[in-house]
C-alpha positions, 0 to 999 in steps of 0.5 A: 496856709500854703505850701503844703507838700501834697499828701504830707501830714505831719511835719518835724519840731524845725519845719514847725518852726520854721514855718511860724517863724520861730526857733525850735526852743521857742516853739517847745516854749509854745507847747511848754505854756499852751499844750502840756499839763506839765514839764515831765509830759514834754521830757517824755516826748523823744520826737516831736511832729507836728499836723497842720492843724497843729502849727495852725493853732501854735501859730495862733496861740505864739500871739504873732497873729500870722497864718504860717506857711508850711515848707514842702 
C-alpha cells in the first residue's frame, strides 16, 4: 500500500472506496457478502470507517486482485 497519510488509521466508507477502486454501494456490497453475518449487522452501523488492514483484505476479497492505494 502507499499513500498512507502518516499517523492516519482509520479512513471513511468514500476514502475506502476510492482507494479500491469502487463505489460506496460496491463496497457496502463487500462487506454485505465477505464481513457481516447478516443485513441487520450492516443497518445497524451509523458509520462506517475503515483500517488499513481492512481495505487490504476487501481489496483481496473484491477479486480485482490489485494492492489499493490509500488517499492521504
Amino acid at each position: 500500500m502507499t499513500g498512507l497519510a502518516p499517523g492516519k488509521c482509520e479512513y471513511t466508507e468514500a476514502e475506502t472506496a476510492l482507494a479500491l477502486g469502487i463505489t460506496i454501494e460496491e463496497l457496502r456490497a463487500l462487506v454485505r457478502t465477505h464481513v457481516t453475518a447478516n443485513e441487520e449487522d450492516l443497518n445497524n452501523v451509523a458509520v462506517m470507517s475503515f483500517r488499513p488492514s481492512d481495505i487490504l483484505m476487501l481489496g483481496l476479497l473484491s477479486g480485482r486482485g490489485l494492492i489499493p492505494t490509500l488517499p492521504d
